[in-house]
BAVEXVEX-178620 format. One record per residue (C-alpha): residue in three letters; x, y, z. Coordinates in steps of 0.2 Angstrom, whole numbers, padded with zeros to 4 digits, always signed. Layout:
! residues N
ALAXYZ;...
! end
This chain:
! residues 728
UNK+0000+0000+0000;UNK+0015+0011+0002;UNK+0018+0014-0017;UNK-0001+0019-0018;UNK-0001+0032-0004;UNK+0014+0038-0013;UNK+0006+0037-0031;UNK-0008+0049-0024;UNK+0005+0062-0020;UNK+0011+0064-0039;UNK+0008+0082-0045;UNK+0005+0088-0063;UNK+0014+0078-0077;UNK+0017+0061-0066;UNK-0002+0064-0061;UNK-0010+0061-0079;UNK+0003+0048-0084;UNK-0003+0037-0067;UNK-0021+0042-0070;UNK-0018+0036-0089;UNK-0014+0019-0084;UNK-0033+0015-0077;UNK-0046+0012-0088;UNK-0060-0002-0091;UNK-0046-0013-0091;UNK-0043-0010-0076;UNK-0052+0004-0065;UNK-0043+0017-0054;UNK-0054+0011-0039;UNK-0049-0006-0037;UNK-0031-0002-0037;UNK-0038+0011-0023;UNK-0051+0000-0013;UNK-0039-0014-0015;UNK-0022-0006-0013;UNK-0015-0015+0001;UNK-0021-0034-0006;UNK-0013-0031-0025;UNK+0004-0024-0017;UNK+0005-0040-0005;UNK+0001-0053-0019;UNK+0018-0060-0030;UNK+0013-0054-0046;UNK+0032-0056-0053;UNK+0032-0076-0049;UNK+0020-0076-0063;UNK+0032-0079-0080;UNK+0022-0072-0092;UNK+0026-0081-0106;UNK+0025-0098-0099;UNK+0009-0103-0101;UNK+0012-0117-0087;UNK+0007-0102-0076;UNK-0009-0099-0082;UNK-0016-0108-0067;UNK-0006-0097-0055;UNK-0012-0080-0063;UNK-0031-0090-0064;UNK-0028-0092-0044;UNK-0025-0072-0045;UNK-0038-0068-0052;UNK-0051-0078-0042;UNK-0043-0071-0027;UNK-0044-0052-0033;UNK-0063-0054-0037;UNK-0065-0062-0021;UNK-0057-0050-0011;UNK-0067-0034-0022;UNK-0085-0045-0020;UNK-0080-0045+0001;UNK-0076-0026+0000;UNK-0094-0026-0010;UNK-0103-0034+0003;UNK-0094-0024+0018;UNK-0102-0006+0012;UNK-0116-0001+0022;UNK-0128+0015+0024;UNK-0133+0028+0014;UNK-0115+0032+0006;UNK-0112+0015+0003;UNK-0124+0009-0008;UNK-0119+0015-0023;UNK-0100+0010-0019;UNK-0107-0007-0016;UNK-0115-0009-0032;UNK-0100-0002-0041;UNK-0086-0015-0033;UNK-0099-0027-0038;UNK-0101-0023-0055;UNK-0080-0019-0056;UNK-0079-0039-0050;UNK-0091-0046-0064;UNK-0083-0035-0077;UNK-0065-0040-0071;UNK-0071-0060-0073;UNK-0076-0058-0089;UNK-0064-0050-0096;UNK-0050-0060-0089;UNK-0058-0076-0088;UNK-0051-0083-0103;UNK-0034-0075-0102;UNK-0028-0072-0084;UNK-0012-0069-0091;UNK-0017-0052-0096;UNK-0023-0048-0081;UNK-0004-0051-0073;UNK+0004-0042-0085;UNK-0008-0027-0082;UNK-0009-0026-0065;UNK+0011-0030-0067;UNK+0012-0013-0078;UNK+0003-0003-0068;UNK+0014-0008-0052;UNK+0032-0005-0061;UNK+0024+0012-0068;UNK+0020+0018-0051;UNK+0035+0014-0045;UNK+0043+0023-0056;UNK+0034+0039-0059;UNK+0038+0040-0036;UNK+0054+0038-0040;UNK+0057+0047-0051;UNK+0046+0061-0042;UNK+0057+0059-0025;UNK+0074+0060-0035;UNK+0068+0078-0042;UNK+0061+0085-0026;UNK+0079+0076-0017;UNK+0092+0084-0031;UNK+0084+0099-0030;UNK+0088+0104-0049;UNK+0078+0102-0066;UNK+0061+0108-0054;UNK+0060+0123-0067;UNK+0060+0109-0083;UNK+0045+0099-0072;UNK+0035+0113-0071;UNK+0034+0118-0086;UNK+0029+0101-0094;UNK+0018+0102-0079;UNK+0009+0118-0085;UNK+0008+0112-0102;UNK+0000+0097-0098;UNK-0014+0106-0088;UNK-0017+0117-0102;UNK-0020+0104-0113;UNK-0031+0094-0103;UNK-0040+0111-0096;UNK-0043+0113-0118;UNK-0050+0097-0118;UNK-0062+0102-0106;UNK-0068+0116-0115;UNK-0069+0106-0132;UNK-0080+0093-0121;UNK-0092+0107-0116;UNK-0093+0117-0133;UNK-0097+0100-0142;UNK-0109+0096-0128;UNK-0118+0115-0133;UNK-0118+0111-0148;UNK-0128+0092-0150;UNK-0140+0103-0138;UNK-0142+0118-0150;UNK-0143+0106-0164;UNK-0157+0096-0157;UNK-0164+0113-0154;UNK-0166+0114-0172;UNK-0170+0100-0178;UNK-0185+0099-0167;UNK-0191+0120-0174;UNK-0189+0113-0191;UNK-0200+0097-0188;UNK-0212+0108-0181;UNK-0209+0121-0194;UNK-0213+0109-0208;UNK-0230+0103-0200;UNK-0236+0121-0202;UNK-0230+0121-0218;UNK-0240+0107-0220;UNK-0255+0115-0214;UNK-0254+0130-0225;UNK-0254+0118-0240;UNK-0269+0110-0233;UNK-0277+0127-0230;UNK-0271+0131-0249;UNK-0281+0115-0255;UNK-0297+0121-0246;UNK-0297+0137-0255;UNK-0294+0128-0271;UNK-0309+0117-0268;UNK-0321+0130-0262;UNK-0327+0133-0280;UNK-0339+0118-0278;UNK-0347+0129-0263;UNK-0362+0135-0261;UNK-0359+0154-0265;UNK-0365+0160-0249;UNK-0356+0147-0241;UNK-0341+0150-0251;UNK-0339+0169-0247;UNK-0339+0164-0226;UNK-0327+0151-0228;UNK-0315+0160-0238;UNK-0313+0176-0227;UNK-0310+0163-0213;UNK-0297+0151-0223;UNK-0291+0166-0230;UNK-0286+0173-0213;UNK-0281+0157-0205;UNK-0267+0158-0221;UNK-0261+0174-0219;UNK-0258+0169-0200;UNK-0248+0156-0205;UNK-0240+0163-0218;UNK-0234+0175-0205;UNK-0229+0162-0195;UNK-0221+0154-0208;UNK-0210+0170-0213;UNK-0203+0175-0195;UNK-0199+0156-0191;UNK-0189+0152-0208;UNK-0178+0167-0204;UNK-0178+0161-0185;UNK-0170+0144-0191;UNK-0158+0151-0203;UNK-0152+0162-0190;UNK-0151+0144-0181;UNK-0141+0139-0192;UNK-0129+0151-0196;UNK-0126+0152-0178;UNK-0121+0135-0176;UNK-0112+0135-0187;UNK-0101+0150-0181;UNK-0099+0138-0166;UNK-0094+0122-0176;UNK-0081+0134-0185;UNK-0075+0140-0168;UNK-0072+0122-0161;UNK-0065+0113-0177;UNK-0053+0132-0178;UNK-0049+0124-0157;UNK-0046+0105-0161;UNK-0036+0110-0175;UNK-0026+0121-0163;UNK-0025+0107-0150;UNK-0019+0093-0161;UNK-0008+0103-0168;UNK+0002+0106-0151;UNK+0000+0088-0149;UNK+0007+0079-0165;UNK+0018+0094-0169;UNK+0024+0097-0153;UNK+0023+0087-0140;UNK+0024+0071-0149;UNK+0041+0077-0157;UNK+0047+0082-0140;UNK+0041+0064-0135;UNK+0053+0058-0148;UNK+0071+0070-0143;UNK+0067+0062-0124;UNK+0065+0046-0132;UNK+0084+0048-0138;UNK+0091+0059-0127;UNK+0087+0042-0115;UNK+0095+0032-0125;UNK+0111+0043-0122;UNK+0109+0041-0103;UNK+0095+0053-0100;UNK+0080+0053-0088;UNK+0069+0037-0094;UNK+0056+0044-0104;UNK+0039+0033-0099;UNK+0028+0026-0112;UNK+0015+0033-0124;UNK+0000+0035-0112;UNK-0004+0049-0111;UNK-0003+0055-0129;UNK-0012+0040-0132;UNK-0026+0045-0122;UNK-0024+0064-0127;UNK-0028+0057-0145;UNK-0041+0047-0141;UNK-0049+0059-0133;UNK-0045+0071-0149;UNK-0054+0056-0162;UNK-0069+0056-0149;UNK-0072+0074-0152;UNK-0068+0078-0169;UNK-0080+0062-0172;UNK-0093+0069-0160;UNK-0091+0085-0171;UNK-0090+0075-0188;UNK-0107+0069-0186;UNK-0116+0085-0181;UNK-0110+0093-0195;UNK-0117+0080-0206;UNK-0134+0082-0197;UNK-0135+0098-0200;UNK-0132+0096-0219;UNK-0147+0084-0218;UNK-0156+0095-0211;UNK-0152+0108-0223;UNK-0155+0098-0236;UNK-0171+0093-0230;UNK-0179+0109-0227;UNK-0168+0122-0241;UNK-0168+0137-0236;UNK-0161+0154-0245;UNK-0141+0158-0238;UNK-0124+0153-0236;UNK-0127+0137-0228;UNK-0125+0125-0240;UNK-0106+0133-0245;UNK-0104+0135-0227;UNK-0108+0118-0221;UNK-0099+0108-0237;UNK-0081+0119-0230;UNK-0085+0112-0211;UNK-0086+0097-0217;UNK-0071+0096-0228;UNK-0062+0106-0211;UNK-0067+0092-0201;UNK-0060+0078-0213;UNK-0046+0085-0215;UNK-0041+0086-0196;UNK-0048+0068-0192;UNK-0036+0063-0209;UNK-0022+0073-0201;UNK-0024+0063-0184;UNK-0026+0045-0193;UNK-0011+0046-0199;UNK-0003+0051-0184;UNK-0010+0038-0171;UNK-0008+0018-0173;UNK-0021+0008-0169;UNK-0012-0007-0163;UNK+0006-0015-0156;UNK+0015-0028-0164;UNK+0029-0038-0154;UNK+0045-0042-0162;UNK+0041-0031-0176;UNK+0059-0027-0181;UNK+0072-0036-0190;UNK+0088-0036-0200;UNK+0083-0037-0219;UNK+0094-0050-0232;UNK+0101-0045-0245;UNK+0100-0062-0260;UNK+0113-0059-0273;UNK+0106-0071-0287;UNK+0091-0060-0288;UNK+0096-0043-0282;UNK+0082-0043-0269;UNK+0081-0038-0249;UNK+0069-0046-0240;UNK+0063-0049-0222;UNK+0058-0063-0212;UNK+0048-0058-0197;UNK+0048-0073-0189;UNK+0041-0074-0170;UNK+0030-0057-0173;UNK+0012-0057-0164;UNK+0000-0043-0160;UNK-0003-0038-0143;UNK-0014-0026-0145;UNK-0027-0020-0157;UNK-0039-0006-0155;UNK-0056-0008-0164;UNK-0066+0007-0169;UNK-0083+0010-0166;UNK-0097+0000-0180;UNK-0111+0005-0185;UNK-0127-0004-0190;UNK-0124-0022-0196;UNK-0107-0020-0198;UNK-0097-0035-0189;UNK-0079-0036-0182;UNK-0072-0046-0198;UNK-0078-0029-0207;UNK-0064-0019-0198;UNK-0051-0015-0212;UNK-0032-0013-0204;UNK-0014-0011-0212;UNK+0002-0015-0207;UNK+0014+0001-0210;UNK+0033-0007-0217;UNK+0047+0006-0215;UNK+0064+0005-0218;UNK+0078+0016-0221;UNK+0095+0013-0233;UNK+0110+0026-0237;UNK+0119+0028-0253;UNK+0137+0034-0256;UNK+0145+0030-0237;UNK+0130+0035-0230;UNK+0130+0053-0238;UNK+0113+0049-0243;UNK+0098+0042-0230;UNK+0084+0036-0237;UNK+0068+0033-0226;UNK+0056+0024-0235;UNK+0038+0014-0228;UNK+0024+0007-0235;UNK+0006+0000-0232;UNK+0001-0020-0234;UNK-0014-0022-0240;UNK-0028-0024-0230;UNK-0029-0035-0215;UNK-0043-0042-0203;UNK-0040-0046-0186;UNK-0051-0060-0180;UNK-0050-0070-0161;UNK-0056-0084-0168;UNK-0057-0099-0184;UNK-0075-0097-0185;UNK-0072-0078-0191;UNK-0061-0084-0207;UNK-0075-0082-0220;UNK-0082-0067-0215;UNK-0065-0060-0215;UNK-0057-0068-0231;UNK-0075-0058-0240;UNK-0073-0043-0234;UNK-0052-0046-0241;UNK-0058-0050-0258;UNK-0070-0037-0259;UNK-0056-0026-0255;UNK-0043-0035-0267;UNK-0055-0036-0281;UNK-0061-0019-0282;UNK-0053-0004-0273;UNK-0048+0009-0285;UNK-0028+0013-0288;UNK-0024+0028-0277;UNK-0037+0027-0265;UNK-0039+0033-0249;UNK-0037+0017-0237;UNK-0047+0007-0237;UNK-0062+0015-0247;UNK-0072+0002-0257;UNK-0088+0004-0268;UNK-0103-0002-0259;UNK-0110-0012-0272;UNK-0100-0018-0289;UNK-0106-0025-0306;UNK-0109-0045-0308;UNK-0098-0047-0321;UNK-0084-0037-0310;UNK-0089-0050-0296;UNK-0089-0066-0308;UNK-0071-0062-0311;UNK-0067-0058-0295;UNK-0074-0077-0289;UNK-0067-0085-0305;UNK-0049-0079-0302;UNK-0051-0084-0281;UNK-0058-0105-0287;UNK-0044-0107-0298;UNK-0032-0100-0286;UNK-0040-0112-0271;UNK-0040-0127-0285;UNK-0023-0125-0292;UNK-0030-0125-0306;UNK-0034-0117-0324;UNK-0053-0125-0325;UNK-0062-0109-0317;UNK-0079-0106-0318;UNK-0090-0109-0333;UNK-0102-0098-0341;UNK-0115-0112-0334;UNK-0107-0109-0316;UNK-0109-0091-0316;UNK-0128-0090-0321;UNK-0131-0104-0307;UNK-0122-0093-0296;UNK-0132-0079-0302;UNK-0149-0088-0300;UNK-0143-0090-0281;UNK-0139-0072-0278;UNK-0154-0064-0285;UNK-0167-0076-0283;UNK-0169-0078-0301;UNK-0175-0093-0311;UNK-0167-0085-0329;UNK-0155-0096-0339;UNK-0148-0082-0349;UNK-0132-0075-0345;UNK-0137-0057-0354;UNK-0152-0056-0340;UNK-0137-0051-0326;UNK-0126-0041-0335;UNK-0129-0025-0329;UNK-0136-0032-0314;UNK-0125-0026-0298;UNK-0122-0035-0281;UNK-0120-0025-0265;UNK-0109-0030-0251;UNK-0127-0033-0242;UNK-0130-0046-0253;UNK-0112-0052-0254;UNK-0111-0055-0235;UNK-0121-0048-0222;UNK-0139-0053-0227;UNK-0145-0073-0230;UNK-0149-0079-0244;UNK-0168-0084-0244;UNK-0174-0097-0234;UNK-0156-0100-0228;UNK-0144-0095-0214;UNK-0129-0092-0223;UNK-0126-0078-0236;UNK-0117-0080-0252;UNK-0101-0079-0250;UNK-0104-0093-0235;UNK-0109-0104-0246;UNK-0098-0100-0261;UNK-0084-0100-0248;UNK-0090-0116-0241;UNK-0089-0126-0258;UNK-0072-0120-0261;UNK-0066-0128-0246;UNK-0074-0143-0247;UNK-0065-0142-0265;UNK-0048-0138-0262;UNK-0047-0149-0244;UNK-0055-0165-0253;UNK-0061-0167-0270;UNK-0049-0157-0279;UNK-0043-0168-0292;UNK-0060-0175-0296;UNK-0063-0155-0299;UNK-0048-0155-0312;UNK-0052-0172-0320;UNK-0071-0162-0324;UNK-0078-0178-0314;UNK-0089-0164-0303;UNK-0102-0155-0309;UNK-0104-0146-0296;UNK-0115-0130-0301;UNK-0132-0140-0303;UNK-0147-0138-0295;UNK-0162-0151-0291;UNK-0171-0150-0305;UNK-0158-0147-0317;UNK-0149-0164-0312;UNK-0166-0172-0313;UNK-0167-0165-0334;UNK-0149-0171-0335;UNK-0151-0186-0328;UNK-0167-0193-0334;UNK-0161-0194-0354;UNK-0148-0206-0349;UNK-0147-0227-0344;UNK-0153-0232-0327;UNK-0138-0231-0314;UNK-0129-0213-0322;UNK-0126-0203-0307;UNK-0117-0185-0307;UNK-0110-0174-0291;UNK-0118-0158-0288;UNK-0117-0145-0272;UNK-0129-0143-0260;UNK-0142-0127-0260;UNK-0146-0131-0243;UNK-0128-0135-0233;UNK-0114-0124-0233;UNK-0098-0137-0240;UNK-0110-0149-0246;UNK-0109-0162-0259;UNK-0121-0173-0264;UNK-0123-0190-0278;UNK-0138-0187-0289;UNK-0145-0206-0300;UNK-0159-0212-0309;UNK-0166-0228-0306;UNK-0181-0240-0310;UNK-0196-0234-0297;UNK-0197-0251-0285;UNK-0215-0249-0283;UNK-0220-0246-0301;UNK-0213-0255-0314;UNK-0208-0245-0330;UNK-0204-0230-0320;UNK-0188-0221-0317;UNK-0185-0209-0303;UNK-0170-0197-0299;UNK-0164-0200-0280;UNK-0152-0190-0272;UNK-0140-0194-0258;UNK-0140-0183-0243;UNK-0125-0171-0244;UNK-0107-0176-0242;UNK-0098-0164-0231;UNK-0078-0162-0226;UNK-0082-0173-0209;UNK-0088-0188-0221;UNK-0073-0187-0232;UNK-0061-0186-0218;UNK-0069-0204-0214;UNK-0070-0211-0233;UNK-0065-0203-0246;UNK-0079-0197-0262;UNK-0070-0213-0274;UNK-0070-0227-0260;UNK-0089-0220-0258;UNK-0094-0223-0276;UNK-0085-0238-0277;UNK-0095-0247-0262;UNK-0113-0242-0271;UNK-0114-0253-0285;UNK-0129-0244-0293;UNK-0119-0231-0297;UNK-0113-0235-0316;UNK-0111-0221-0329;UNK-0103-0205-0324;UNK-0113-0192-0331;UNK-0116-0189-0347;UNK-0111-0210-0351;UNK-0092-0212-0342;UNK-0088-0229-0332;UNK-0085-0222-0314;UNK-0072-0236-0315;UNK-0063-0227-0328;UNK-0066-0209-0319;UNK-0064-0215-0300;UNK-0053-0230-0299;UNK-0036-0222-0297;UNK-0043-0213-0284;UNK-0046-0232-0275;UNK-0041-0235-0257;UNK-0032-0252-0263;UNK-0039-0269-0257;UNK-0034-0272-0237;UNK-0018-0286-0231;UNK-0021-0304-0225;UNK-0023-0305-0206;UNK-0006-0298-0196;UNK-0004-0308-0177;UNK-0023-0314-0178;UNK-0030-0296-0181;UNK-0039-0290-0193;UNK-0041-0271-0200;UNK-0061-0266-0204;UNK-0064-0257-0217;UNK-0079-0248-0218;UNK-0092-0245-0235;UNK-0106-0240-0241;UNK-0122-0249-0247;UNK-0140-0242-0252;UNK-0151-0256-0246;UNK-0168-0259-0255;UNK-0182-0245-0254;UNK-0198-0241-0256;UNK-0208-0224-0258;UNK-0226-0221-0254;UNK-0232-0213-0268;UNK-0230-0221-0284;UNK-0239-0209-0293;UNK-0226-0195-0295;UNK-0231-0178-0300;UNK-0225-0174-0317;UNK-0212-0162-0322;UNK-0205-0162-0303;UNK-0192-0174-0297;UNK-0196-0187-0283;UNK-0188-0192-0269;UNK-0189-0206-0257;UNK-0200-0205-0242;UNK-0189-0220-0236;UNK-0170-0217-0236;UNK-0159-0229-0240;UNK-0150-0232-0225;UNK-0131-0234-0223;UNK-0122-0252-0218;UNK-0105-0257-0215;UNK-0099-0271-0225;UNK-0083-0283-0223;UNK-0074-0298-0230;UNK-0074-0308-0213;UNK-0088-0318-0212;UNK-0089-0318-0197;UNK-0090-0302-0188;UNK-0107-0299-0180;UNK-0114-0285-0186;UNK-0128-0275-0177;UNK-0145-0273-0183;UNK-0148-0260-0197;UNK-0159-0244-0194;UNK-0176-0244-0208;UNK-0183-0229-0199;UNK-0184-0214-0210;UNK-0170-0202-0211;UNK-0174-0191-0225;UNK-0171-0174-0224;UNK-0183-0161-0230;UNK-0177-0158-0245;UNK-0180-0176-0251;UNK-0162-0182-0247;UNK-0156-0196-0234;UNK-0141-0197-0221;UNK-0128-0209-0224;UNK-0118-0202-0208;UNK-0126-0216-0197;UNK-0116-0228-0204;UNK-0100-0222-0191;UNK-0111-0228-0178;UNK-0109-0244-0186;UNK-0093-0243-0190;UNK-0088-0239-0174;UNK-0095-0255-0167;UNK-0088-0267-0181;UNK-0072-0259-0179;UNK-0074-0262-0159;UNK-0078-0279-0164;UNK-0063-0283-0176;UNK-0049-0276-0165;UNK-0052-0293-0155;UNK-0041-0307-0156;UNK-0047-0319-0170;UNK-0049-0334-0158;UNK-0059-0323-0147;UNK-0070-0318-0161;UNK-0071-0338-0165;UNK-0076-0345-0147;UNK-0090-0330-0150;UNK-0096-0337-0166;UNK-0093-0356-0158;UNK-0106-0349-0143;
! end
């Protein structure tokens, strides 16, 4: 507790930079409620990058949220009700936040203690040596005018939403009445149907009524553009003081900042870290934000209700003002921290290049901005900045050069890799050269897209068979809802990022790209080669497969993607109808999905069901799939034998033998899955005949694993075991 009754005495500079270390990460009045507990606890046995101590930092943090939940409960009366409910809501926010990583928490808490520490040292060395007070104070003085600027930015913006909702609520009023005038107006108009007699009371007294509100109408129009004007004047006044105070900041304090930075590198005072200008900048993008966006209400409202005067020119300068200082602090403020983001670059002398390998970097840090709307975290555009610096001549040249990446999501999690790789392409595929980073159209062209997604499949495939004209109208048919064939029909239809990936498809859960992104990595992970021998078909829906298919001989099958599971894949066949003889019917397999093929692979599959013949439009599958073939299994190694699982499509039925026409019919009973194997004797158990089709029609050949499983059970057994079962 000793360093926090010292911490308390800091004045001035040493003051802000403790009071910058606190935030939601970690609020000031834990460290105050709790000071005496956090000094006593041995937050340095705690190796940070050992993840063995996990367990220790999770003890840590149970403890802290134990102790702050006993201080909760401890606060009585009057004054200590709302302190109660605060340590209580600081110890649910504190296990949530570091639940999952009570690392962090050390390494805050650790910061935060070595800071202090040193900003009361550093404090007692000044006031013991007696010299540079003079230096202190100034920096001191400089800092308490900053922050006493920020204040009255704070309250000049707060005036400002306030006059600004002023006027918009006058205008709303103000167009009601003009409203009413034009209903007066319409009365007039429709008096000529009246009654003379009739006509001439009624039109003194609309008459009247108009010129009153016309009357209205005039003072209050000049009252809002006096409004106006005037808020503008303040808007000008507090863009001509964040302007000003950024200035000092990036131009002056920053760069002093920086010559402390070296001068400690010469054996200086230790300059401490960047907390307080990171929080003076913060603070700057939260106003100049705050002002941002009144400024484009105001031009709403301008244009909403036009009205004669400058305000148009006045507000479009304003808002180019207001750009321009929130492009000058962009540029000056990072949004994140990478570790073990320097290295030496190498130079290759067969190819004249430098490069660098940053080999163990990571990011620490990463500081999101606020969304809007919809928008999702994996819509949050970042770039990493690459500088470098080379001489020529000795040195008597110095170059300092840097560069952007392109654009880069950050995401916490695997699930996130879709959405992020979407909002990448779209990026990739159609930011225009020179842009501002990272300005995107909204919405793009479908041929522009069908490029875009043609050059991404080949690049996933490895291949130089992309996406058909076919393909690309089927895709088409998906992302507008259309049933047209004809690839003119989406020429000059555009696509919006909406409908690319933020809103489902209909009927479905998943948006486009989901799906689209889905196939490719059922592709690319499994049935790559089939893709490059053109064995899958792929782009097909239902009722296409069933006009494809029932030209052709019984048994030809093809491969096409599900509509209705993202990375799906699915066997489409005709066959004779078992209940009626004479007639065929296209069944379709429930769809395949990576899980399936990590099990048995798509060849093995069509080799086990024999009813599959004729590759569509009239290939063997032998010819097309046999290379593909798991090869037959070895004899029987030290009385074991290896099971191997396959497919079969047992005998079914269907209901309804009268089929309507023109639509394709599916079974009502599934064919269910079974394990086969050569041994004659493995017990197998009994087969499921319940139904297990899906809506769509299709059926589940994922409970043969079940099955498996058991045989497999079975089979790992020694073989005289399995005999004296068979011998019982």
């Amino acid at each position: 507790m000793a360093v926090w009754i010292q911490a308390q005495q800091l004045q001035g500079d040493a003051l802000h930079q403790m009071q910058s270390l606190y935030g939601q990460h970690f609020p000031i009045e834990v460290r105050h409620y709790l000071a005496q507990w956090i000094e006593g606890q041995l937050w340095d046995s705690v190796e940070l990058e050992n993840p063995q101590d996990e367990l220790k930092a999770k003890r840590l943090l149970d403890s802290l949220v134990q102790e702050l939940q006993r201080k909760a409960e401890h606060q009585v009366g009057e004054d200590g009700f709302l302190l109660k409910i605060k340590l209580g809501h600081y110890a649910s926010q504190l296990k949530s936040t570091y639940d999952r990583c009570p690392l962090e928490l050390v390494r805050c808490i650790k910061h935060i203690l070595h800071s202090e520490q040193r900003l009361v040292q550093e404090a007692n060395n000044a006031v013991g040596s007696g010299g540079g007070g003079g230096t202190m104070d100034s920096l001191s003085q400089r800092h308490q005018q900053i922050n006493q600027t920020f204040e009255e930015l704070r309250v000049s913006t707060q005036e400002t939403e306030n006059e600004l909702r002023k006027l918009q609520h006058n205008q709303e009023y103000f167009i009601i009445q003009y409203q009413e005038n034009l209903r007066i107006q319409a009365q007039l108009s429709s008096l000529s149907a009246v009654p003379a007699e009739e006509r001439t009371q009624r039109e003194t007294s609309l008459q009247a009524k108009r010129a009153t509100v016309e009357a209205w109408l005039t003072r209050e129009a000049n009252t809002l553009q006096k409004y106006r004007l005037d808020l503008a004047e303040k808007h000008q006044k507090t863009l001509g003081q964040l302007r000003k105070q950024q200035t000092l900041i990036l131009d002056e304090e920053l760069i002093q900042w920086k010559r402390r930075q070296q001068l400690a590198g010469n054996g200086g005072p230790t300059e401490g870290g960047l907390d307080v200008l990171q929080s003076w900048c913060e603070k700057l993008a939260d106003l100049i934000w705050q002002n941002r966006q009144q400024i484009r209400r105001a031009e709403h409202l301008t244009q909403q209700l036009p009205l004669p005067g400058p305000m148009e020119e006045l507000l479009t300068k304003l808002n180019s003002d207001i750009t321009d200082i929130i492009s000058a602090l962009v540029t000056s403020d990072s949004s994140g921290e990478i570790l073990n983001n320097n290295c030496v670059m190498e130079y290759h002398r067969t190819t004249g290049t430098l490069s660098a390998h940053f080999r163990n970097m990571s990011l620490k840090r990463i500081k999101r901005s606020d969304r809007r709307g919809a928008e999702s975290v994996t819509e949050e555009k970042f770039t990493v900045m690459f500088e470098s610096q080379f001489s020529v001549g000795g040195n008597e040249l110095v170059f300092h050069v840097k560069t952007l990446s392109l654009p880069v999501v950050v995401i916490v999690h695997g699930s996130q890799d879709n959405n992020a790789t979407a909002t990448v392409l779209w990026d990739n595929a159609f930011a225009e050269p020179g842009r501002v980073p990272f300005v995107v159209p909204d919405k793009v062209l479908w041929p522009q897209l069908c490029e875009a997604l043609d050059m991404k499949y080949k690049a996933e495939m490895h291949s130089a068979r992309g996406l058909c004209d076919d393909n690309l109208v089927f895709l088409a048919q998906k992302a507008f809802s259309s049933a047209s064939i004809n690839p003119e029909d989406y020429r000059n239809m555009t696509m919006s990022w909406a409908q690319f990936n933020r809103e489902s498809l209909p009927g479905r859960n998943f948006t486009f790209w989901q799906w689209f992104d889905g196939v490719m990595e059922l592709m690319k992970k499994h049935l790559k080669p089939h893709w490059n021998d053109g064995a899958i078909l792929g782009f097909v829906n239902k009722q296409q497969a069933q006009d494809m298919l029932m030209s052709k001989p019984n048994g030809t099958f093809l491969l096409r993607f599900s509509d209705s599971e993202i990375g799906g894949i699915t066997i489409a066949w005709v066959a004779e109808n078992p209940n009626k003889a004479g007639e065929r019917l296209v069944w379709n397999l429930m769809p395949y999905t990576t899980k399936d093929f990590s099990i048995r692979s798509l060849a093995d599959r069509i080799s086990d069901l024999n009813h599959l013949m004729f590759l569509y439009p009239d290939r063997s599958k032998d010819e097309v799939f046999s290379k593909y073939y798991t090869p037959p299994l070895s004899k029987a190694v030290d009385g074991y034998v290896k099971p191997q699982i396959k497919q079969v499509v047992p005998e079914f039925t269907t209901p309804n033998p009268e089929p309507s026409s023109g639509n394709p019919t599916y079974m009502d009973q599934a064919p269910s899955p079974s394990v086969a194997h050569p041994i004659n004797f493995a017990i197998f158990p009994p087969i499921r005949s319940d139904p297990m089709m899906d809506a769509d029609g299709e059926f589940d050949l994922e409970d043969t694993m079940d099955v498996a499983r058991h045989v497999e059970e079975l089979l790992r057994r020694p073989m005289a075991n399995q005999w004296d079962g068979q011998q019982s």
